[in-house]
Structure formats: C-alpha cells, structure tokens
NUDODO-200470 format. One record per residue (C-alpha): residue in three letters; x, y, z. Coordinates in steps of 0.5 Angstrom, whole numbers, padded with zeros to 4 digits, always signed. Each point is the difference from the previous one (the first is absolute). Layout:
% residues N
AlaXYZ...
//
This chain:
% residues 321
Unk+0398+0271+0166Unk+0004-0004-0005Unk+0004-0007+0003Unk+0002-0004-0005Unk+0007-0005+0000Unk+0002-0005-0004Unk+0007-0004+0000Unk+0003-0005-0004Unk+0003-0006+0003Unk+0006-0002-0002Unk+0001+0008-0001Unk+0003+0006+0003Unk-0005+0005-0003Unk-0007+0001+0002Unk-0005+0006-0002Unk-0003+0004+0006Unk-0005+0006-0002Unk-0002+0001+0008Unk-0003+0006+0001Unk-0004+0003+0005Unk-0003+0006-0002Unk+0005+0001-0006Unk+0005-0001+0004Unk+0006-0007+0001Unk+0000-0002+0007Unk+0007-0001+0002Unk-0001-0004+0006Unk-0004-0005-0004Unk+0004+0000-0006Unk+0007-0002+0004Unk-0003-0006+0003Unk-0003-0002-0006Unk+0007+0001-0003Unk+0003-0004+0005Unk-0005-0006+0001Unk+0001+0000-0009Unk+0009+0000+0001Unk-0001-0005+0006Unk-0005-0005-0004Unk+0004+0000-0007Unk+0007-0001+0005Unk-0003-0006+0003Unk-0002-0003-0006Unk+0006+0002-0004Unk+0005-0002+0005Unk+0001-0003+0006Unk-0004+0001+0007Unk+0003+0003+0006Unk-0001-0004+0005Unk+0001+0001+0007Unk+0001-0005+0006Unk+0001-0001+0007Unk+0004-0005+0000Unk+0004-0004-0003Unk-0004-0006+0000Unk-0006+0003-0003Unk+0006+0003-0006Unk+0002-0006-0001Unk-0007-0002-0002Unk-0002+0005-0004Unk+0007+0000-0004Unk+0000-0007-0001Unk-0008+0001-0002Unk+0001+0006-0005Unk+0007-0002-0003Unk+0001+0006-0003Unk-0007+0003+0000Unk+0003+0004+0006Unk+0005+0003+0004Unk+0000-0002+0007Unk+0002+0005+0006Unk+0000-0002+0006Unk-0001+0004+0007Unk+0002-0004+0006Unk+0007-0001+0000Unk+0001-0009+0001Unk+0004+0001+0006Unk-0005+0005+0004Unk-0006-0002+0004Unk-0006+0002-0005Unk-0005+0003+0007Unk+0005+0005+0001Unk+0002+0004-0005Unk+0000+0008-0002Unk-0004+0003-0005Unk+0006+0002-0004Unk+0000+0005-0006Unk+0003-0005-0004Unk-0007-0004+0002Unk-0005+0005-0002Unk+0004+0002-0007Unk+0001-0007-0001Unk-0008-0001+0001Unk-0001+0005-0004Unk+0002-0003-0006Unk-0004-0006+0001Unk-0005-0003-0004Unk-0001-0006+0005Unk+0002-0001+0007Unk+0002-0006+0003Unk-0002+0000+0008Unk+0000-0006+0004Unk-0006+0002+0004Unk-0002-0003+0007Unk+0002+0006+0003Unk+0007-0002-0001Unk+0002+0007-0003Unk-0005+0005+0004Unk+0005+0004+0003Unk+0003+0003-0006Unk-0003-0002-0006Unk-0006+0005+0001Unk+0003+0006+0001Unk+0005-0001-0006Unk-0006-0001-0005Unk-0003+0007+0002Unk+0007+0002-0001Unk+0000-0003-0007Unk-0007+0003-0002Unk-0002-0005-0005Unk-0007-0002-0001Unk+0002-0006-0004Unk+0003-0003+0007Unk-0007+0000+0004Unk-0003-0005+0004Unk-0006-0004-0004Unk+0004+0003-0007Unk+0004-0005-0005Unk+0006+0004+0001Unk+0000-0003+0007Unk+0001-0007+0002Unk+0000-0003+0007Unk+0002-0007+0000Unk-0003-0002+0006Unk-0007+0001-0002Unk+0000-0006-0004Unk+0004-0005+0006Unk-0002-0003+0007Unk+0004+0002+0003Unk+0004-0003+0007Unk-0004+0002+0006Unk+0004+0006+0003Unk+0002-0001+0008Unk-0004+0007+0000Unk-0006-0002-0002Unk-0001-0003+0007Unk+0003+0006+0005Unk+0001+0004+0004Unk+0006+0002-0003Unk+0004+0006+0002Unk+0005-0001-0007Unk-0003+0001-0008Unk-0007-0003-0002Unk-0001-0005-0006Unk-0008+0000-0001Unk+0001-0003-0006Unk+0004-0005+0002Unk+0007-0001-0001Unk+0004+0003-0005Unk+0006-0003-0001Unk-0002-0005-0005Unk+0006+0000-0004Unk+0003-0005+0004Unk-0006-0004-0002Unk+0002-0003-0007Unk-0007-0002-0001Unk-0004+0006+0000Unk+0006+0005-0003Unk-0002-0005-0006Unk-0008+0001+0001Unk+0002+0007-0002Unk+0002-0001-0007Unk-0006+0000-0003Unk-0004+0005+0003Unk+0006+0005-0002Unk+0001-0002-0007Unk-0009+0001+0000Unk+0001+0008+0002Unk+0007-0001-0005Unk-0005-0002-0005Unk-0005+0006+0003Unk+0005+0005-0002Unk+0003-0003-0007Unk-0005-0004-0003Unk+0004-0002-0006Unk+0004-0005+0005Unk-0005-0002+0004Unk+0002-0007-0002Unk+0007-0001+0000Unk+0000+0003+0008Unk-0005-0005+0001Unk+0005-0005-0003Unk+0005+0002+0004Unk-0004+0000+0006Unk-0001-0007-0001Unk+0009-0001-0001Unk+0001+0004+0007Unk-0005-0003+0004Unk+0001-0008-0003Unk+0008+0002+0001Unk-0001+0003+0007Unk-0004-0006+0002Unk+0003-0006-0002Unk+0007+0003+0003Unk-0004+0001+0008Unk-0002-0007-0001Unk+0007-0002-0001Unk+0003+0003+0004Unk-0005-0001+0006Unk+0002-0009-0001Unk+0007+0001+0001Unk-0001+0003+0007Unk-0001-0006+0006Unk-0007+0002+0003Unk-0002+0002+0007Unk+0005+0005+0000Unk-0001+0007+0005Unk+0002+0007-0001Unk-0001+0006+0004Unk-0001+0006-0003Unk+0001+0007+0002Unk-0006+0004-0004Unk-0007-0003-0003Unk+0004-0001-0006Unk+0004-0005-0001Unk-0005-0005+0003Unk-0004+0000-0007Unk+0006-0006-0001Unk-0004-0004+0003Unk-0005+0000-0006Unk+0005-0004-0005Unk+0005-0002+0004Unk-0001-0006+0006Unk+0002+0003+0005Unk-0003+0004+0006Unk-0001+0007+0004Unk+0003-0002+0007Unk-0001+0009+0003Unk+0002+0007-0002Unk+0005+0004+0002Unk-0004+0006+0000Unk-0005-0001+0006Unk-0004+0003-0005Unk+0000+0003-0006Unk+0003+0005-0001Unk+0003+0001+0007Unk+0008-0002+0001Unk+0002-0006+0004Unk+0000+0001+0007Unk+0005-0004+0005Unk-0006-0002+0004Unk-0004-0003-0007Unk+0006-0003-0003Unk+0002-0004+0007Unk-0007-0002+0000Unk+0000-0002-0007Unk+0007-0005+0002Unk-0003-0002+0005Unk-0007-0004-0003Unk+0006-0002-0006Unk+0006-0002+0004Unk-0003-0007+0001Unk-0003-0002-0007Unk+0002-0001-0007Unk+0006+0004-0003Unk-0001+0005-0005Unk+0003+0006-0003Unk-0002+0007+0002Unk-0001+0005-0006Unk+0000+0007-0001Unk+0000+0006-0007Unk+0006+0003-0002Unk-0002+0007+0003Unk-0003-0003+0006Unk+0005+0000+0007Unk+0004-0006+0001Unk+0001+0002+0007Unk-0006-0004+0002Unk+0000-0006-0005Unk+0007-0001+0003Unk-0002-0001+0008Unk-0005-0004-0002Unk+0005-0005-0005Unk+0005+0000+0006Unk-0005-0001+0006Unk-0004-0006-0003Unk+0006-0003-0005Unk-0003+0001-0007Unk+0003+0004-0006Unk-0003+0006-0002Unk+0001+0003-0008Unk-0001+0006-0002Unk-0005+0001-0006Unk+0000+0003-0007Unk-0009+0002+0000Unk+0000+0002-0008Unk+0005+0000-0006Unk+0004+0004-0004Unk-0004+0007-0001Unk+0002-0001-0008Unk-0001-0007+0000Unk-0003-0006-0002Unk-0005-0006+0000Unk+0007-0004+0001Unk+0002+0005+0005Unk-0006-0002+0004Unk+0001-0008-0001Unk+0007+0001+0004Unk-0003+0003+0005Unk-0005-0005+0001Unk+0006-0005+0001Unk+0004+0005+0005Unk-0007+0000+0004Unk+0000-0007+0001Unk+0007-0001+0001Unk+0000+0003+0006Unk-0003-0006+0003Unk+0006-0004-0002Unk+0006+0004+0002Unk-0001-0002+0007Unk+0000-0008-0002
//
C-alpha cells in the first residue's frame, strides 16, 4: 500500500501516486484534489467570507480590505432569531472559507440547519474556517438567564451586541487573529487595521455619548436595544415584551404605563422589523415619543456606515426635546 501526496504552495499542481493494492482510490484522490484547488485559491486570491450579519460584515471588510470578499446572510432589516435555512444560505456557506457568526445563541434557529445543508467541513465548530464572535466578549446578561421564560433562551447572554460600540470594537482583533490564521502573509496589516477600526469605532461612541444630556429613560421592546445603556448615559426603564420573545400583551403594557406614568420622561423604543402596534400604545398612554430603529448597517457597507448608526441610535433620545 502506497500513499503519498505533495503539493506546491502557490501552485495548482501536486504529484499524487496513491494506490491501494495497485490501484487509485477515487474518493481519496478528490478530496485531496479539492483541499489543493482550495488552498492555492485562497492563497492566490481573495477569502470567501461569509457573515450573518451586517455588523460582523463590516467588520471583516474593513479588516481584510480587499483580502476578502464579503457575503452577508441576514438581510439588516430582518430580525436574525427568525429566519430560514434558505438554499441561497447553504450555497453561500458552501463557497466559504470562513464563517462570521455572531454566537450567543443568537443564530440557533437557522444557522445549523443551513451548515448541514452546505456540507463543508471547513465550516465546523472548533475549525478556523469558523468563527463565533461572542467567544472573545462578556456579554450583557440576558433576561433569560434568570427564567422561567416561556419565549427564547440566551444561556450565553445577550447577544445583541451590535448596539454596544465598545464591544463590536473588542471583535476586531480576534477577527483579524484568524484572518491571519488562514492567510499568514497579512497577518500584520489585518492587525494594523484591527487597531484603525476599533480605535475609529471608540473615539466615535466617546463622542457621541457626551452630546446627550444623562439620565435619560427609554423602554425597549426586546432584550436588544438595551445594550444602549452600555455607552450611552441613558437608562432601561422595562420591556414591551413580557418576556423575551413573547409579544406584548394588553395587560403588561397597562402595567408597564402604569409603574411609568408618574416618573421621569423618556422615550420608547423598537427594531425596524418589530411591531409598533404596542410600542405606540404605550408613547400614547404615558406621553413619550417612540422611535423606530435601524439594528445593523447596510449589508455592503462600511465602517462609516456603521459610525452613522451609532448617531442614529442616540438620536433617538433627542428627538423628543
């Protein structure tokens, strides 16, 4: 029995004398062929990277300049808990040399299913070729961590960290780590333009936190929009949704307006994609303004794209004044 295989790096042509009892095995052969064609794509052109969703696309666009090529899977006006495994998906993750996830439970629902569909092994948990940013994060305990709850679970804690400048900006240099992991020869200038984005992305949250007046109250309607409170000098007064998950009910939001009426005002916030049926009884009962918000930035877009949003979100504390 005879197994031998060579490959030369930067080339697309390998010697493979593999035999068993004298004759090739085709299974063995292919996979080989195909781990060489992958390698030398990689190194000679750009990585296939897959996102899921547009916040971790900015990132590794940003980081990897034009060392990658980008596709993100969660549309930014789709609520990233509730979507499809869609074939577009599985192809997309099939291509990928690297996948972006979120994690913190945040993509569980689809996520899985759509990387059994793809069948690539370089995608698998505990590979490079597969990266979940919330392992390098601590983040925001989620309300379900307490229970009981009849809606979803976050055992990981909240991972809606996008809205959270500071800790979008603690993903870069991890991503450009494994960058560096699968294309050595730029390690360093992933890890000099880690350093721009995060030190960009910081300075920007520091200044738009000191043009709002402090002490300000909001309530949101899911466990997302209160990672404001992180950066920004404002605080979380309650939740639309009784629990996460679960839509707003007539007897919660009474409650709610009730324990808010007499206090402080503030201004009551939900997602683009979330229902405003609720979030408008609740402004109209106690008097504050509500403001529907962007969650994420353009699906193509950039580190600038993602600086205006952060001014999106804190204005929506001074459009009521």
């Amino acid at each position: 029995m005879i197994l031998t295989a060579n490959f030369v790096k930067g080339e697309n042509t390998m010697s493979l004398p593999m035999a068993i009892g004298g004759r090739l095995v085709p299974a063995v052969l292919t996979a080989l062929l195909l781990f060489a064609l992958s390698a030398a794509s990689v190194q000679a052109g750009a990585l296939n990277v897959v996102t899921t969703t547009s916040t971790m696309g900015m990132l590794a666009r940003e980081i990897g300049a034009e060392r990658v090529e980008v596709r993100v899977l969660a549309a930014p006006d789709r609520d990233p808990h509730y979507l499809d495994a869609r074939p577009a998906f599985m192809a997309a993750l099939r291509r990928a040399d690297l996948l972006v996830e979120k994690g913190g439970d945040l993509e569980e629902g689809w996520l899985p299913a759509a990387l059994t569909g793809a069948a690539n092994p370089r995608l698998n948990s505990g590979r490079p070729g597969h990266f979940r940013a919330s392992d390098f994060l601590h983040l925001r305990r989620s309300i379900t961590m307490d229970g009981p709850n009849l809606g979803h679970v976050h055992g990981e804690g909240n991972p809606h960290f996008q809205l959270d400048p500071q800790r979008v900006a603690a993903v870069a240099a991890p991503l450009a780590a494994r960058l560096g992991e699968l294309l050595p020869a730029d390690r360093e200038a992933f890890e000099d333009r880690a350093r721009m984005v995060s030190a960009r992305i910081l300075e920007h949250a520091e200044t738009v936190a000191t043009r709002l007046d402090p002490g300000q109250r909001f309530v949101a309607y899911h466990e997302d929009i209160d990672y404001l409170e992180e950066w920004l000098p404002v605080e979380i007064a309650g939740y639309l949704e009784p629990l996460p998950g679960i839509p707003p009910t007539a007897r919660h939001l009474r409650s709610l307006a009730d324990s808010l009426r007499d206090g402080p005002e503030g201004v009551v916030l939900h997602a683009v994609y979330q229902p405003a049926r609720g979030a408008e009884f609740l402004a109209a009962e106690i008097g504050w303004s509500r403001q529907a918000l962007p969650m994420e930035p353009p699906a193509n877009g950039g580190l600038e794209d993602y600086l205006e949003l952060m001014q999106v979100w804190a204005a929506a504390f001074q459009a009521g004044e």
